[in-house]
C-alpha positions in Angstrom: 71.0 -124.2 -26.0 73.0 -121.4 -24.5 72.3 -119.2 -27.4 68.4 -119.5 -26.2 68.4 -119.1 -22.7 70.7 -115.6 -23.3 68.0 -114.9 -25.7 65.6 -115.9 -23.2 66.9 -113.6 -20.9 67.1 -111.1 -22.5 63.8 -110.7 -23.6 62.6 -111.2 -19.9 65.0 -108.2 -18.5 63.5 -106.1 -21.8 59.9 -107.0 -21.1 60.9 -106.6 -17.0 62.5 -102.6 -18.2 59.4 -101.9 -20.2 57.1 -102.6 -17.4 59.0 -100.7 -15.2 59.1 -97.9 -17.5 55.0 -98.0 -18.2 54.6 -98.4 -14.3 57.1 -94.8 -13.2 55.2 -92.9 -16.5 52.2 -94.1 -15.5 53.2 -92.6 -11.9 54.4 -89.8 -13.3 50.9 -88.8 -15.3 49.5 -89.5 -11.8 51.5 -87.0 -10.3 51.3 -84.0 -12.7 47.1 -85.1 -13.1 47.5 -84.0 -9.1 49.4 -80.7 -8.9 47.1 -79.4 -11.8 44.6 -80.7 -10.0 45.7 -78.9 -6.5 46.8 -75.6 -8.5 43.7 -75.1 -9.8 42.2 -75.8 -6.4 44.2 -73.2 -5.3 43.5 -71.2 -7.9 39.4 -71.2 -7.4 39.8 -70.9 -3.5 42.1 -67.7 -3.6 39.8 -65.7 -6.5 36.9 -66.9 -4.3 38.3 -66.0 -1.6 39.0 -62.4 -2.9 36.1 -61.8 -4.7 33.9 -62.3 -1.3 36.8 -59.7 0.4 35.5 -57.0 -2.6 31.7 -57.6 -2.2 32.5 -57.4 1.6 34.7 -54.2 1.8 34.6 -52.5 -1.5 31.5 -49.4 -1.9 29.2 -49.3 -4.9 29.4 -47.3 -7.3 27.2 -45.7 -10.4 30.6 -46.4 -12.9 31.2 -42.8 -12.5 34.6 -40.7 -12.0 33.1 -38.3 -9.6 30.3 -39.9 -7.9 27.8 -37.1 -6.0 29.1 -36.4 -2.5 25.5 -36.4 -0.9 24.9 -40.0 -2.2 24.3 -42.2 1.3 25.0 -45.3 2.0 21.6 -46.3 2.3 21.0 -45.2 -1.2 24.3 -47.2 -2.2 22.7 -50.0 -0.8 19.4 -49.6 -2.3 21.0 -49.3 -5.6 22.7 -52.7 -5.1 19.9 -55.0 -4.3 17.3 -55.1 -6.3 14.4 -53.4 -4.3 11.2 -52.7 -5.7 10.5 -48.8 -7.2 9.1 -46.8 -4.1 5.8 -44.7 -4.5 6.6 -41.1 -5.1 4.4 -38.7 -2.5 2.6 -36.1 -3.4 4.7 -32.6 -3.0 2.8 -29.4 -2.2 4.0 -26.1 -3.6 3.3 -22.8 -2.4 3.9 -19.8 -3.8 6.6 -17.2 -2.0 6.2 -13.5 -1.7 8.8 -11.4 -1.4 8.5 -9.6 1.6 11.6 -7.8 0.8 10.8 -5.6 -1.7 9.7 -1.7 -0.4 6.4 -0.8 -0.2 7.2 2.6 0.8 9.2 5.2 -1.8 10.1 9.0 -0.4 10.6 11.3 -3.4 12.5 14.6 -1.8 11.4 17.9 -3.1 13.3 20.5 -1.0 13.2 23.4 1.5 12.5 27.1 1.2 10.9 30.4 2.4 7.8 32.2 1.5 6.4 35.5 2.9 3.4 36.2 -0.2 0.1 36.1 -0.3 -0.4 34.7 -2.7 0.5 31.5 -4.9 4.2 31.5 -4.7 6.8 28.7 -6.4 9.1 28.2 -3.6 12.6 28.4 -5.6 14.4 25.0 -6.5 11.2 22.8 -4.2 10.2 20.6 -7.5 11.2 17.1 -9.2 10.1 15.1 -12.3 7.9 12.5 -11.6 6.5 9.3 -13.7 4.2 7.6 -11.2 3.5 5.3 -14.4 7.5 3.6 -13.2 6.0 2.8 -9.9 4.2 -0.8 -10.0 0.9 -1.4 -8.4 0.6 2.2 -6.9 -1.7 2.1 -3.7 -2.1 5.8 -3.1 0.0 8.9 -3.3 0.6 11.2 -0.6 2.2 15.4 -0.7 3.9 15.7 3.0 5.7 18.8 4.3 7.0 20.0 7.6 6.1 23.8 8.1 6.3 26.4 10.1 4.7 29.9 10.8 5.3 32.6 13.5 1.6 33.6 13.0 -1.1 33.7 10.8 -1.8 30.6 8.9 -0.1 29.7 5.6 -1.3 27.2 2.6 1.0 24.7 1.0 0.0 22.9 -2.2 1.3 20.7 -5.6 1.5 21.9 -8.9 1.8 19.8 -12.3 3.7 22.5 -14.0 3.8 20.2 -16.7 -0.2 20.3 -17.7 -0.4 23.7 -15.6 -3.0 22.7 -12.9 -2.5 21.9 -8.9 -2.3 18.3 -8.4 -6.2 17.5 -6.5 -6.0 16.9 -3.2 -2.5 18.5 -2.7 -3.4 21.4 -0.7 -2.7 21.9 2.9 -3.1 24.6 5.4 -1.1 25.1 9.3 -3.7 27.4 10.9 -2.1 29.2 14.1 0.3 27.0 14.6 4.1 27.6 15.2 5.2 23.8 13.4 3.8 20.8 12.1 3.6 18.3 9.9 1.0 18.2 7.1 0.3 14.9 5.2 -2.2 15.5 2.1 -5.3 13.2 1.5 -4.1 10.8 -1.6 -3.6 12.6 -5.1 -5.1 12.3 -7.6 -2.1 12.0 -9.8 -1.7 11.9 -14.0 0.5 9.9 -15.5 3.6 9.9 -17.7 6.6 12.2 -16.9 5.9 15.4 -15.1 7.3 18.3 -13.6 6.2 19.0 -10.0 6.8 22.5 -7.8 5.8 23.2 -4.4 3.8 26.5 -3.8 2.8 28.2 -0.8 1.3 31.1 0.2 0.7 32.5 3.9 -1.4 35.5 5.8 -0.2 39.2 6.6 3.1 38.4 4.8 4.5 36.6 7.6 7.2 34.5 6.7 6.3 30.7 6.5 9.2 27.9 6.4 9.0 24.9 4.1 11.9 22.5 6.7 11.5 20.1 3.9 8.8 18.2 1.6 8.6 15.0 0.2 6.2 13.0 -2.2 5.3 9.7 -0.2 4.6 6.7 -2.5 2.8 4.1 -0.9 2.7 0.3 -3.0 0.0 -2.2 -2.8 
């Protein structure tokens, strides 16, 4: 009889240690289940959190290294939300002209002396002349500055290339001590040419070319 009550016993403080044990693992499980639980809480508020603090303070941008400097905020913006495509307007062009470019071009032929009468290349007064480099040629004009004690004294062009005066050239300073003579506009030829300046004056008087010039005028 003592045998089964030890027995007895026994078996009641195994089954009584059992329990306990099931009932603290059991509390256990709880516990863990709950920190996981809470860490993962956590876990979701923080990257929450943060991601909000990057939509919030971080700029868009295209994915490039060097983004353009001149790209605004309100473009940044646009770019972000998804906006509809605006209308492109209508641009007008106009064409430029360039104002800068000389109309006027001043080919220098020289000074000299004359006392003939008659047609008389006044030494080292010439130039070679292609009026064909010239673009859009509005007229052409012989100009000289001359001067004559007395008398009167003719002043004129010549194509010593194709040996003829160039038309319109000549000019003549009747009683006059100075002046300066602008031609009529030439009629010119075209290609490379040489030019001299002639003169010839009355009674031998001496006549002074002070200087000469071929004016080109543009369109």
């Amino acid at each position: 009889m003592l045998k089964n009550f030890r027995e007895r016993f026994l078996r009641e403080q195994l089954e009584k240690d059992e329990r306990h044990t099931i009932e603290g693992f059991i509390a256990l499980c709880v516990i863990i289940v709950l920190l996981v639980a809470n860490i993962v809480y956590l876990n979701i508020f923080v990257l929450k959190k943060e991601a909000a603090k990057d939509i919030a303070i971080k700029p868009y941008t295209s994915g490039l290294e060097n983004p353009q400097p001149t790209q605004s905020l309100t473009e940044q913006s646009l770019t972000i939300t998804d906006s509809p495509t605006p209308t492109p307007t209508p641009q007008n062009f106009y064409s430029v002209v360039d104002t800068s470019a000389p109309k006027d071009y001043f080919i220098p032929l020289g000074s000299g002396t004359n006392n003939s009468t008659d047609w008389t290349d006044i030494t080292g007064v010439q130039t070679i002349v292609d009026f064909g480099q010239y673009p859009n040629i509005k007229e052409v004009k012989f100009e000289a500055s001359v001067t004559i004690r007395t008398g009167f004294v003719l002043i004129r062009l010549y194509n010593v290339t194709d040996k003829h005066t160039v038309w319109n050239s000549e000019m003549t300073l009747y009683d006059k001590t100075s002046a300066y003579l602008v031609s009529s506009p030439l009629s010119y030829d075209t290609g490379s040419k040489t030019y001299q300046v002639q003169m010839r004056n009355q009674l031998n008087a001496t006549a002074t070319l002070v200087q000469a010039k071929i004016h080109v005028i543009l369109k």
